[in-house]
N, C-alpha and C positions, 0 to 999 in steps of 0.2 A: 514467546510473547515479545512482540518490539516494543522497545519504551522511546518514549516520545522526550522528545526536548523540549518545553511548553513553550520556549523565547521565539524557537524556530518556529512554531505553530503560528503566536500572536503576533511577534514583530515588536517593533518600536512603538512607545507613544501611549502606549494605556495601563503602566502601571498602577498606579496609582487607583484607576477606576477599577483595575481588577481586583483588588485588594478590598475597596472601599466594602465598611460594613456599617455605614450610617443608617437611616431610616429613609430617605430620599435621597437616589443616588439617580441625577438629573445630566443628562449631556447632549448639549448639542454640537453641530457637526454639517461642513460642509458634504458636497458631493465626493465620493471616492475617498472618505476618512473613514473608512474598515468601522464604523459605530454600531454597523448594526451585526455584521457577521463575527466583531470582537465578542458584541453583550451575547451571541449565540455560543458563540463558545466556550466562551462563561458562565452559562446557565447549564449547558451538558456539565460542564468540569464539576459544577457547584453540586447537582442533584448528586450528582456518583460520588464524589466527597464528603456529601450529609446525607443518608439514609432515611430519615425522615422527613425531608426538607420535600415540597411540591410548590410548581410552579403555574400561576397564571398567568397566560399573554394575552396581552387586549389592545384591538385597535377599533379606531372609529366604526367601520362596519366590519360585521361578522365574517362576510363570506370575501372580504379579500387576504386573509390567512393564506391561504392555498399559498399562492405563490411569491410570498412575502415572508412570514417568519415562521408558517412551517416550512417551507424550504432550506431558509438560513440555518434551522436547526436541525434537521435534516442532514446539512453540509458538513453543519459544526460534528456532527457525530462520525461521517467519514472522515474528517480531517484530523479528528482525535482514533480513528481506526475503533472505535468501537460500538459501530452500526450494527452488529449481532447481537447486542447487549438490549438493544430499542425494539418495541413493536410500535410499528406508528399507523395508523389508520385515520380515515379521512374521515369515517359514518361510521358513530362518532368522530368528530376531529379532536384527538388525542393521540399523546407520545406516553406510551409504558414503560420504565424500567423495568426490566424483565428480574433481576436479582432479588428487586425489592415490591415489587410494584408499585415505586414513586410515579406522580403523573406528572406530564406538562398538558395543562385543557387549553382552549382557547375561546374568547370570547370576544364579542363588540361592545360598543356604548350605543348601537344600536336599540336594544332593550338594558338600558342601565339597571330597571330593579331586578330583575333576573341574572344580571351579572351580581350583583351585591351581595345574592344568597348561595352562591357558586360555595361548594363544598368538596372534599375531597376522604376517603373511607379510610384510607392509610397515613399515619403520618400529620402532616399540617401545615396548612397552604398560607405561606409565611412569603415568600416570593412573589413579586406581580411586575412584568415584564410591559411598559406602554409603549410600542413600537409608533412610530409616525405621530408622538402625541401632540405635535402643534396642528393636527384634524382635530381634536377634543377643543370646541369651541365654547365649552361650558365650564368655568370653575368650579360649579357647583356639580355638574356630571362628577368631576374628579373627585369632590369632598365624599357625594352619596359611596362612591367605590371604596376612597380611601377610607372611611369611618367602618366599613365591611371587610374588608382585606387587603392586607391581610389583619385575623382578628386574634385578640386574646393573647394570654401567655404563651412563648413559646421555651420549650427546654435548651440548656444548653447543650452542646455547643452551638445552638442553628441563633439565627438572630431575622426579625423582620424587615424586608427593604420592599420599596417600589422604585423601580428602576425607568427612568423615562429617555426616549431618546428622540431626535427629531432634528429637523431642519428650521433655523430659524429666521423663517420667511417675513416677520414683522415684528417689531420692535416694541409693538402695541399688544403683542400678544398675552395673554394673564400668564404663560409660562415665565418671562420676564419679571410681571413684578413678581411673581410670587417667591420664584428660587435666585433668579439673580441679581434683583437689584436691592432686595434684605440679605442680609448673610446671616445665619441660624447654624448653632451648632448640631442641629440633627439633617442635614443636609451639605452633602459634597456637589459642587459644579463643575462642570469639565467642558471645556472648549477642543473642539480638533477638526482638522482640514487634512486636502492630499495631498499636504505635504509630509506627513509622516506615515505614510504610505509606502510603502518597500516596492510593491508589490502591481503598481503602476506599471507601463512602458513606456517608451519616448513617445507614442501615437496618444495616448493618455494624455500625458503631461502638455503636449501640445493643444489638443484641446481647451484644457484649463491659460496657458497662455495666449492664445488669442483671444479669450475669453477677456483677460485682462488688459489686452490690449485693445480690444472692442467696446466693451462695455464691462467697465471699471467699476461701478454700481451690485452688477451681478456678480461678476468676480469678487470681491467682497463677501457676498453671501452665501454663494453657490460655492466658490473656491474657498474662501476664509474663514466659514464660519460664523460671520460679523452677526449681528442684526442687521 
């Protein structure tokens, strides 16, 4: 059996997020800052970690899953080399742990009250993954979900987080006030760009420089991370 190096896996720049076991673990992130293939990777490591633990990922609509963060976790399970471990199926869209039968489901905010009573047979769905959540135009979308899952006590050692990640396309956006301009001790925030990106090439990088030297506005956003 190979063993894996996790540093070499994830790289630079997300300790801290990886670790994080607050209740809101919130980060946004320019273009080509590994946010969303790091949180995949971390959500494979975490289920296979905690035995009981299951995860939901939700994005704005349903049926753009496919090729967004089933894929990403998908990836994340090659790059951890333990792709025989997973059954993933599309009809249903779900990922099994095969050892345990932990799930990963996936939902939209397309139908929010049907995401809110999202349940799971094994285990307890303590995890909720918001991929692209600056599309959730609704605070109150997020409240209906967050007040629903994840729910209830959960045993140790597993702990409940909602994980959101996204691009931070406006400054007006309610993910702004809500996580980062109050700071609340049940909420971590993390900022990242490509520049802690390993994993870039010089055609990459060049991209993002002309960027900067075109339209300094976008680069900021797109490259920096800024609002």
């Amino acid at each position: 059996m190979t063993k894996l190096y996790l540093p070499d896996v994830i790289g630079k720049g997300y300790g801290t997020f990886w670790k994080s076991k607050k209740r809101y673990r919130v980060l946004k992130g320019g273009k080509g800052s590994k946010k969303s293939t790091t949180t995949a990777l971390n959500f494979i490591y975490r289920l296979m970690k905690y035995p009981e633990a299951n995860l939901l990922v939700v994005r704005a609509v349903a049926n753009t899953h496919r090729d967004s963060t089933f894929a990403q976790l998908e990836w994340a399970q090659r790059q951890l080399g333990v792709s025989h471990l997973w059954k993933n199926t599309v009809s249903p869209m779900e990922m099994t742990y095969i050892p345990t039968g932990q799930k990963i489901l996936f939902r939209g905010f397309d139908d929010v009250l049907k995401l809110a009573s999202t349940t799971v047979s094994t285990g307890y769905l303590c995890w909720v993954w918001i991929e692209e959540a600056f599309e959730i135009r609704s605070e109150d979308d997020f409240d209906k979900l967050d007040l629903s899952v994840p729910r209830g006590e959960v045993p140790a050692p597993l702990f409940k987080q909602t994980t959101l990640t996204f691009n931070p396309w406006s400054e007006t956006h309610w993910l702004n006030s809500r996580f980062f301009k109050i700071s609340a001790d049940n909420v971590d925030t993390f900022s990242t760009n490509y520049l802690i990106n390993e994993w870039l090439d010089d055609t990459d990088r060049a991209v993002f420089e002309r960027m900067r030297e075109q339209n300094p506005r976008k680069y900021a956003v797109a490259g920096l991370g800024e609002w």
